[in-house]
C-alpha positions as YAML, in Angstrom:
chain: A
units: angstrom
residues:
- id: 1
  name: UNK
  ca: [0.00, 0.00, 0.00]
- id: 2
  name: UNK
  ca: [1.34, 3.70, -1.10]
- id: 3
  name: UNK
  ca: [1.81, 6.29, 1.71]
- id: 4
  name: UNK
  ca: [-0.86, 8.01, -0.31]
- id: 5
  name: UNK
  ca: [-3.31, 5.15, 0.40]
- id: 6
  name: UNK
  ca: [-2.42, 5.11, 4.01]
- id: 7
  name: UNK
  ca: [-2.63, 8.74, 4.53]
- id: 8
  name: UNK
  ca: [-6.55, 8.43, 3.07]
- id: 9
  name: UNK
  ca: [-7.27, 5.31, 4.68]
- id: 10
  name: UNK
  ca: [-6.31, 7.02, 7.99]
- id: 11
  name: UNK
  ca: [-8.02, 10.33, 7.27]
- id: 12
  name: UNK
  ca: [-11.07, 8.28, 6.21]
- id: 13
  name: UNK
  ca: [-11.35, 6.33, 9.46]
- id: 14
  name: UNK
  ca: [-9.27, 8.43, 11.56]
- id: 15
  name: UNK
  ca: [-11.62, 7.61, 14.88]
- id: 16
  name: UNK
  ca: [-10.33, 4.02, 14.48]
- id: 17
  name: UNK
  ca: [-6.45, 4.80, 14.04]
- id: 18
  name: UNK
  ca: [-4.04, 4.08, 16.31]
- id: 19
  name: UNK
  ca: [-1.88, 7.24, 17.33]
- id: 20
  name: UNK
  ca: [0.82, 5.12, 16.98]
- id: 21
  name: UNK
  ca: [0.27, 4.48, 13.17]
- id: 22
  name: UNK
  ca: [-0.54, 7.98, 12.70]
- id: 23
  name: UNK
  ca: [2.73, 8.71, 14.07]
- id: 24
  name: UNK
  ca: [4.55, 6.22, 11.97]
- id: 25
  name: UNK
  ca: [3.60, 7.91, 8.85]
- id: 26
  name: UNK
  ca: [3.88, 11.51, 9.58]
- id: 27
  name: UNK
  ca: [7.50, 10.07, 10.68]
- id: 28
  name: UNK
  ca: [7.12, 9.21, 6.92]
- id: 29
  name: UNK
  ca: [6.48, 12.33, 4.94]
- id: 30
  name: UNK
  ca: [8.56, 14.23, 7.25]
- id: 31
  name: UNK
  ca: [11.76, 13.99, 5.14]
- id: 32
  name: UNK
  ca: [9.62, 15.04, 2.12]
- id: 33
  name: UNK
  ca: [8.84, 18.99, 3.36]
- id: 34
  name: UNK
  ca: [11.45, 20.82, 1.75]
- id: 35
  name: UNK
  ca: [11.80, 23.47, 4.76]
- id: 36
  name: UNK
  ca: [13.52, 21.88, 7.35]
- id: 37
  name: UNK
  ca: [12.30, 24.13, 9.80]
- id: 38
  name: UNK
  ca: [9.06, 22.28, 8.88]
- id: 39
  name: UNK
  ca: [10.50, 18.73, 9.63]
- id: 40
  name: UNK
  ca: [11.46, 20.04, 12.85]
- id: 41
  name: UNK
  ca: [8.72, 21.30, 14.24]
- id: 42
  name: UNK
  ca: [6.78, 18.12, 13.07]
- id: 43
  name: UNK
  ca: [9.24, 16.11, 14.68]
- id: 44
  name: UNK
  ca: [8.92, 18.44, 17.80]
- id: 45
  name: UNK
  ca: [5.42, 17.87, 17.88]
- id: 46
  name: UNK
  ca: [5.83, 14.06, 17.33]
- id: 47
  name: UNK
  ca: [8.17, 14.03, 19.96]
- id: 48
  name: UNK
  ca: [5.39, 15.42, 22.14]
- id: 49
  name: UNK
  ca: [2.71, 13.33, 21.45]
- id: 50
  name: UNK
  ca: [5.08, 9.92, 21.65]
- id: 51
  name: UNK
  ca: [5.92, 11.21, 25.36]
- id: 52
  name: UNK
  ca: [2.23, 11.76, 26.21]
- id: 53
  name: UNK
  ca: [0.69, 8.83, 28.33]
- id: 54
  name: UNK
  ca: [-2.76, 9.69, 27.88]
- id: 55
  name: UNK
  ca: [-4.19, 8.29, 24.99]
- id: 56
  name: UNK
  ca: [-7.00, 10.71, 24.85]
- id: 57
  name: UNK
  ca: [-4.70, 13.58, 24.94]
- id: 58
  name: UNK
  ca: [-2.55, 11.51, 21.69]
- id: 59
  name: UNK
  ca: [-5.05, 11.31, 20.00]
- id: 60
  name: UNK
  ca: [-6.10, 15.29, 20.26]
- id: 61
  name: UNK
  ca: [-3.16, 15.98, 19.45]
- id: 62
  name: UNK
  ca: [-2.32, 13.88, 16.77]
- id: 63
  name: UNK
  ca: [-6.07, 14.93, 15.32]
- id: 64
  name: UNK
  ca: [-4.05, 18.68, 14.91]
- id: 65
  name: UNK
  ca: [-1.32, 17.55, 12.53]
- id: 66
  name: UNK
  ca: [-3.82, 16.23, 9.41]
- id: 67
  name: UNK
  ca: [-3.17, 18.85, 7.85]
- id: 68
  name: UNK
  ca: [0.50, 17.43, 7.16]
- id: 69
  name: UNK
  ca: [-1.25, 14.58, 5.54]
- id: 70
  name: UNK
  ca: [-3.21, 16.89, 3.26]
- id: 71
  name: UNK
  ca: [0.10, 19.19, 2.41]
- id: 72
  name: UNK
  ca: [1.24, 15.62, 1.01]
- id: 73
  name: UNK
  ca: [-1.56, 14.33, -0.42]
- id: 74
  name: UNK
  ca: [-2.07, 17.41, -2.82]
- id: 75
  name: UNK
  ca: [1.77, 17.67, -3.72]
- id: 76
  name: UNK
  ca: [3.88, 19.79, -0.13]
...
């Protein structure tokens, strides 16, 4: 399966996603943002939610970075 298909399969049934698997592919298109500053602050943020024990709070947060997966979708 592309990253493509995972990133709408995810979006798509986003309620039923692991944070972790969310997680694993913004890990994914992280390298593809040409602005590193970009890639940091995503990984900053990943960082953040991977250290969070709540899984409530994970998934909030992780709910606030699908906008990364759209940036990819239609081309960064």
């Amino acid at each position: 399966m592309s990253l493509e298909d995972q990133i709408n399969k995810i979006t798509n049934d986003f309620e039923n996603t692991p944070p972790e698997k969310i997680l694993d592919i913004l890990n994914q298109i992280k390298p593809h943002f040409k602005n590193g500053l970009i890639s940091e602050y995503l990984q900053g943020k990943i960082q953040k939610i991977q250290d969070s024990m709540d899984e409530h709070d994970k998934k909030k947060q992780c709910k606030a970075l699908l906008p990364y997966f759209d940036w990819y979708v239609q081309g960064l």
